[in-house]
Steps between C-alpha positions, in 0.01 A plus 500: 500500500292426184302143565522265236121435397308193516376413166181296472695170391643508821223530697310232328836254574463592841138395535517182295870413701272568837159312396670211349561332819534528886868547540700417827593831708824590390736358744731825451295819353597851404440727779562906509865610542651149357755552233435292192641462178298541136634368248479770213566804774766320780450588886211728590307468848174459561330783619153351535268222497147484491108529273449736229237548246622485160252500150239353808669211628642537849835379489787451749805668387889506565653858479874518454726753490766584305778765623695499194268581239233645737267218392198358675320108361214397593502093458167298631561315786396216271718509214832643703656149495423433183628805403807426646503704827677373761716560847883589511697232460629306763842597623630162432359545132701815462812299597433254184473795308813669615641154419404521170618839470868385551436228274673435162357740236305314232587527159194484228569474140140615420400817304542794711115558452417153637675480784454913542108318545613260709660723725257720537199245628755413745480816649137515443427219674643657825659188627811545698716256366410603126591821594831417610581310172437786294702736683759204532523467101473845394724656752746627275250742403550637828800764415327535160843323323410231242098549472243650351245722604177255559777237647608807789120605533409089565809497750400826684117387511606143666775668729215741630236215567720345655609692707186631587390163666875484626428811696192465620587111626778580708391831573745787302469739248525420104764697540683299737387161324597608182849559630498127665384374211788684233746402767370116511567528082841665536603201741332293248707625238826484682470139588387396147684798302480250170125453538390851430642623152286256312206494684293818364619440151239501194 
């Protein structure tokens, strides 16, 4: 796997976000073989924890994984909350978002560039719930029938984060969670069959 390299910004964050006071020993840390979500890269695992010296600083880094893109991060212990690292969601959190998922589709009368924006810092922030929304209101784009290109890539990008976490929560394959997850939108639509034709509309 190619490791994503720590640039010198970075490092000097790390120091200053260290130095700049004596913070409380995190009540719930990142430890080796935890699977944790990234924000701009979904579920990896970490593979290890511990000192390195990089540019002559010794610094304690987070290595994660990434199985789908055969992608290794290094994130400073320092800066991984900040950075948005965190756990897998609760199980009780993936309920909400399944909730959501089943939800009424929202209808935006924005741009399709806007909201194209919007959706896609929703997926970015690798939040669950937002997650769900998005593939909730673009799910049309699912069979490819009334959408465009960027509005199937957004859907297919949300459906696979989601999923991701899905899996790896209650312990499946993507495979198997995307499934759940197309057959929790099918029931969705069948309940609320008038719902859906407007709802990925630009």
């Amino acid at each position: 796997m190619a490791a994503t390299p720590i640039t010198n910004a970075m490092v000097t964050a790390a120091l200053e976000a260290t130095a700049s006071k004596i913070k409380p020993k995190d009540a719930d840390p990142f430890r080796k073989g935890d699977s944790v979500v990234y924000p701009a890269h979904g579920v990896g695992r970490i593979e290890r924890v511990g000192f390195e010296d990089i540019a002559g600083h010794r610094l304690n880094l987070i290595h994660i994984s990434f199985d789908d893109n055969q992608m290794t991060l290094r994130v400073p212990v320092a800066q991984a909350r900040a950075a948005g690292l965190r756990k897998l969601a609760s199980r009780q959190e993936l309920a909400d978002a399944m909730g959501k998922l089943r939800g009424r589709p929202r209808v935006s009368r924005l741009m399709w560039a806007k909201r194209a924006q919007d959706y896609l810092a929703k997926i970015n922030s690798g939040e669950l719930g937002s997650l769900a929304e998005v593939v909730r209101d673009l799910q049309s784009a699912g069979d490819g029938s009334n959408s465009s290109f960027s509005q199937r890539n957004l859907f297919e990008l949300a459906l696979d984060r989601l999923a991701a976490e899905c899996a790896a929560i209650i312990r499946t394959t993507k495979a198997d969670a995307v499934a759940q997850l197309n057959q929790a939108l099918l029931e969705a639509r069948t309940n609320q069959p008038e719902q859906i034709s407007a709802a990925a509309g630009k």
